[in-house]
ZANUKE-847850 format. One record per residue (C-alpha): residue in one letter; x, y, z. Coordinates in steps of 0.02 Angstrom, whole numbers, plus 32768, in hexadecimal, padded with zeros to 4 digits. Layout:
# ZANUKE-847850
+------+------+------+------+
| type |   px |   py |   pz |
+------+------+------+------+
|    A |    X |    Y |    Z |
...
+------+------+------+------+
This chain:
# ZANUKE-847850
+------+------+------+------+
| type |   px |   py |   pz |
+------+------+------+------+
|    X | 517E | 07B6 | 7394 |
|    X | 51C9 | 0865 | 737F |
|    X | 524A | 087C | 73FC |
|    X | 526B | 0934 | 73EE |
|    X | 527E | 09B3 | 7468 |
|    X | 51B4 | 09B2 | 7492 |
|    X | 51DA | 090F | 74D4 |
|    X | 523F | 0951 | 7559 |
|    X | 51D2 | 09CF | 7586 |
|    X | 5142 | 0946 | 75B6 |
|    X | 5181 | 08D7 | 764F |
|    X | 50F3 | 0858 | 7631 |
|    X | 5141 | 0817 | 75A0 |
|    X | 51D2 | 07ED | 75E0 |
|    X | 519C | 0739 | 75E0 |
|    X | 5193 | 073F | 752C |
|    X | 5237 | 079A | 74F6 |
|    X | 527C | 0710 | 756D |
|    X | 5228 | 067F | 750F |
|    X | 5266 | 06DA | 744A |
|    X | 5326 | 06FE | 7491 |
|    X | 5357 | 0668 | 74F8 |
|    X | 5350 | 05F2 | 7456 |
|    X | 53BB | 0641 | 73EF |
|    X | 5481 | 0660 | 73FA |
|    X | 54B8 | 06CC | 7488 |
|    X | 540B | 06F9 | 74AF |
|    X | 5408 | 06F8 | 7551 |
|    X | 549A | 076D | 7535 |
|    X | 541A | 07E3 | 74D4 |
|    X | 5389 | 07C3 | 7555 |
|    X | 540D | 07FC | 75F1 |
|    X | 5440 | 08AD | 757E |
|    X | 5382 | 08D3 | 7574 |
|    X | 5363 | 08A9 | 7627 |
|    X | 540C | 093C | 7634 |
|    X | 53B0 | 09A2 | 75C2 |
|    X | 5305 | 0996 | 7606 |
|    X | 5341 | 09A5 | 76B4 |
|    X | 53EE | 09EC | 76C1 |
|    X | 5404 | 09E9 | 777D |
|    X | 53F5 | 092E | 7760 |
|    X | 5467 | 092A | 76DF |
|    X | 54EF | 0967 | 7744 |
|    X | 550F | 08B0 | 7794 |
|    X | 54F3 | 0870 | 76D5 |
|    X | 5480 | 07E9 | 7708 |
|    X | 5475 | 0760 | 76A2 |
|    X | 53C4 | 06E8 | 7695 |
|    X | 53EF | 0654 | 7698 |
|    X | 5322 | 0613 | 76A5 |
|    X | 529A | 0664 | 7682 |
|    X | 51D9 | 060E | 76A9 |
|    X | 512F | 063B | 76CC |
|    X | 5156 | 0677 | 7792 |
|    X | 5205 | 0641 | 77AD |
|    X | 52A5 | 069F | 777B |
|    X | 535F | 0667 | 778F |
|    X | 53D5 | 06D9 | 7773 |
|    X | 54A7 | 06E7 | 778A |
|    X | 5512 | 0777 | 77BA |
|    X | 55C7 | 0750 | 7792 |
|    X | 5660 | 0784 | 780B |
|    X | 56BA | 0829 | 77CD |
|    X | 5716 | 08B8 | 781F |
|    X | 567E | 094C | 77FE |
|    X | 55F7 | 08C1 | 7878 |
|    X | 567A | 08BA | 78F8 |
|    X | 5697 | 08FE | 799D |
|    X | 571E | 0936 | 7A01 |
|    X | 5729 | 0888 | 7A5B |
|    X | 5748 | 0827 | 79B2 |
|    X | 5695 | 07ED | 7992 |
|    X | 5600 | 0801 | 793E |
|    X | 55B4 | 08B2 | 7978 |
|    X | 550F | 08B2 | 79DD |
|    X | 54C1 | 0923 | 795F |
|    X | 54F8 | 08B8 | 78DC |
|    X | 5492 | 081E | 7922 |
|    X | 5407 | 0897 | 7948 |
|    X | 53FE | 08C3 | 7892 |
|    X | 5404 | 0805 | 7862 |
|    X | 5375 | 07E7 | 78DE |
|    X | 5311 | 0862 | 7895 |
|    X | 5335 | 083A | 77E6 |
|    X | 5303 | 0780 | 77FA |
|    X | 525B | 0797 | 7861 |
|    X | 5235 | 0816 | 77ED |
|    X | 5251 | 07A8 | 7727 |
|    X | 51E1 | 0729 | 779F |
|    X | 515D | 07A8 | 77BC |
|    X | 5162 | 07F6 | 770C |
|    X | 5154 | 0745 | 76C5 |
|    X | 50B3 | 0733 | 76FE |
|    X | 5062 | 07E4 | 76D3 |
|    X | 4FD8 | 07F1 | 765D |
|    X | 4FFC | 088E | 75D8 |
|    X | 4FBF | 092E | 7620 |
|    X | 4FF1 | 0914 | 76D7 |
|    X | 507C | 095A | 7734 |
|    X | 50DF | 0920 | 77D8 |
|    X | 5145 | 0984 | 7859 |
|    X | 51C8 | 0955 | 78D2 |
|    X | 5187 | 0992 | 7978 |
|    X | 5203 | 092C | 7A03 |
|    X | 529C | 08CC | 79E6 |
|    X | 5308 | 0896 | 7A72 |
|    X | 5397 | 0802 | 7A75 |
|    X | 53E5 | 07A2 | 7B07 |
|    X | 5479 | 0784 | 7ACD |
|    X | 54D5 | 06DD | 7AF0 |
|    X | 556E | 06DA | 7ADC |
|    X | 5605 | 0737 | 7A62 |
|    X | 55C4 | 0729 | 79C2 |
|    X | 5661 | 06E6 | 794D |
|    X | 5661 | 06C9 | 7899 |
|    X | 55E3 | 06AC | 7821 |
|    X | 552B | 06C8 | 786F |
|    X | 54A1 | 0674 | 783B |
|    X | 53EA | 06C9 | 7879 |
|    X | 533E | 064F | 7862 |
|    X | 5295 | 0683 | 788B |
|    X | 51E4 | 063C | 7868 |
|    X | 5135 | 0699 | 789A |
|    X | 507F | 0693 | 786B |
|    X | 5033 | 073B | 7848 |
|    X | 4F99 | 0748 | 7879 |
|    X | 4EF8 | 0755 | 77FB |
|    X | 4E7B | 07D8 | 77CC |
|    X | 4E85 | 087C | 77A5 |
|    X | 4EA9 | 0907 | 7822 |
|    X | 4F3A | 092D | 7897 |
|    X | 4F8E | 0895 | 78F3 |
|    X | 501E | 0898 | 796B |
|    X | 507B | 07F8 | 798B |
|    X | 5142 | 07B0 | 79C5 |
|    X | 51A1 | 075E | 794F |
|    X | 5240 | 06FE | 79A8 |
|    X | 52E0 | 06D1 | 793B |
|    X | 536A | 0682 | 797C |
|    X | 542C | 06A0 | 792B |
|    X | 54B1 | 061A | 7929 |
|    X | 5575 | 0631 | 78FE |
|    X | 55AE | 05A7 | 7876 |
|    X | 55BC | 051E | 78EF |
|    X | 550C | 052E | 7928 |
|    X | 5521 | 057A | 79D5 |
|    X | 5496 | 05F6 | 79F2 |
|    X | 54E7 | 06B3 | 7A0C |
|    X | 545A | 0721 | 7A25 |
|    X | 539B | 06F5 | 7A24 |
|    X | 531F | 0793 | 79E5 |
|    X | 525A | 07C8 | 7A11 |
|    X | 520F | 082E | 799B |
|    X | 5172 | 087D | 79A0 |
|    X | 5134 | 089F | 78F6 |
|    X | 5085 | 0912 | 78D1 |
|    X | 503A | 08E9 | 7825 |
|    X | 4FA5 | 093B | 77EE |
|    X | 4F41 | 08F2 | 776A |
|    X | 4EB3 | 094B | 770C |
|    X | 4E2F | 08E4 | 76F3 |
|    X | 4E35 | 0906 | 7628 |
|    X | 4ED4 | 0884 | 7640 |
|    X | 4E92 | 0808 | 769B |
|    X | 4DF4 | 0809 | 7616 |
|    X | 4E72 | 07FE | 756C |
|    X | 4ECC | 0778 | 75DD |
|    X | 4E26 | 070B | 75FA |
|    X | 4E01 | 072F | 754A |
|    X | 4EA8 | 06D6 | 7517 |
|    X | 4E8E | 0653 | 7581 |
|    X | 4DDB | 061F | 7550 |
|    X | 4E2A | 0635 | 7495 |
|    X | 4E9C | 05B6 | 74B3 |
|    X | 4E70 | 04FC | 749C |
+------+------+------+------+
């Protein structure tokens, strides 16, 4: 697989760049500065994926001074980033080529003072077929003793054409 800068430019292979980086030394290093590059909003919390499957994402935010607050914590913004950064790698991973998804709602109750390093994990089925679907994705994020700090709702819009969903059942029926 060619990772160049056309793979950044297609979310729906995320899943594969993923799969090609996480193996080798300090890949998931090189996956997180593509994720910065492809998305550089994101990349100002420098998330870091720590997983990486078929509908679930978990990914880590660690603790410095430019995600912080005035009250000595993690910034709200900050967490909302992580949110959406982790239900959206879970989306993604599940996109055939050719189809594109939208954040159209995010909102967080946050639970407490988030604290250290924060750890964001969210799982979703997208639904099938081509067209435009709207569904909530949920993610919660922990600090690194496990205590939940903030939970998030997504709601994610993907539209796929139906040429994707045909090379996708072509794949599959390939496939032994």
């Amino acid at each position: 697989m060619k990772l160049g800068i056309e793979s950044l430019r297609d979310p729906t292979r995320v899943l594969d760049m993923w799969k090609s980086l996480s193996v080798k030394t300090f890949g998931k290093q090189l996956f997180a500065r593509a994720i910065a590059l492809a998305v550089p909003y994101t990349g100002s919390i420098a998330p870091l994926v720590l997983e990486l499957e078929a509908g679930r994402a978990k990914v880590q935010m660690r603790d410095r001074w430019s995600v912080r607050n005035h009250l000595r914590c993690v910034h709200a913004v900050a967490l909302m980033n992580l949110g959406e950064a982790v239900t959206g790698l879970a989306v993604m991973s599940l996109l055939p080529p050719g189809a594109r998804g939208i954040v159209t709602q995010l909102s967080m109750d946050y639970v407490k003072k988030a604290r250290g390093t924060i750890t964001g994990d969210a799982k979703v089925e997208v639904p099938a077929g081509p067209g435009t679907h709207e569904f909530e994705v949920q993610g919660e994020l922990r600090n690194s003793i496990g205590e939940a700090v903030a939970r998030v709702r997504a709601r994610w819009r993907i539209d796929v054409p139906e040429a994707a969903v045909a090379s996708a059942g072509a794949g599959a029926a390939a496939a032994p």
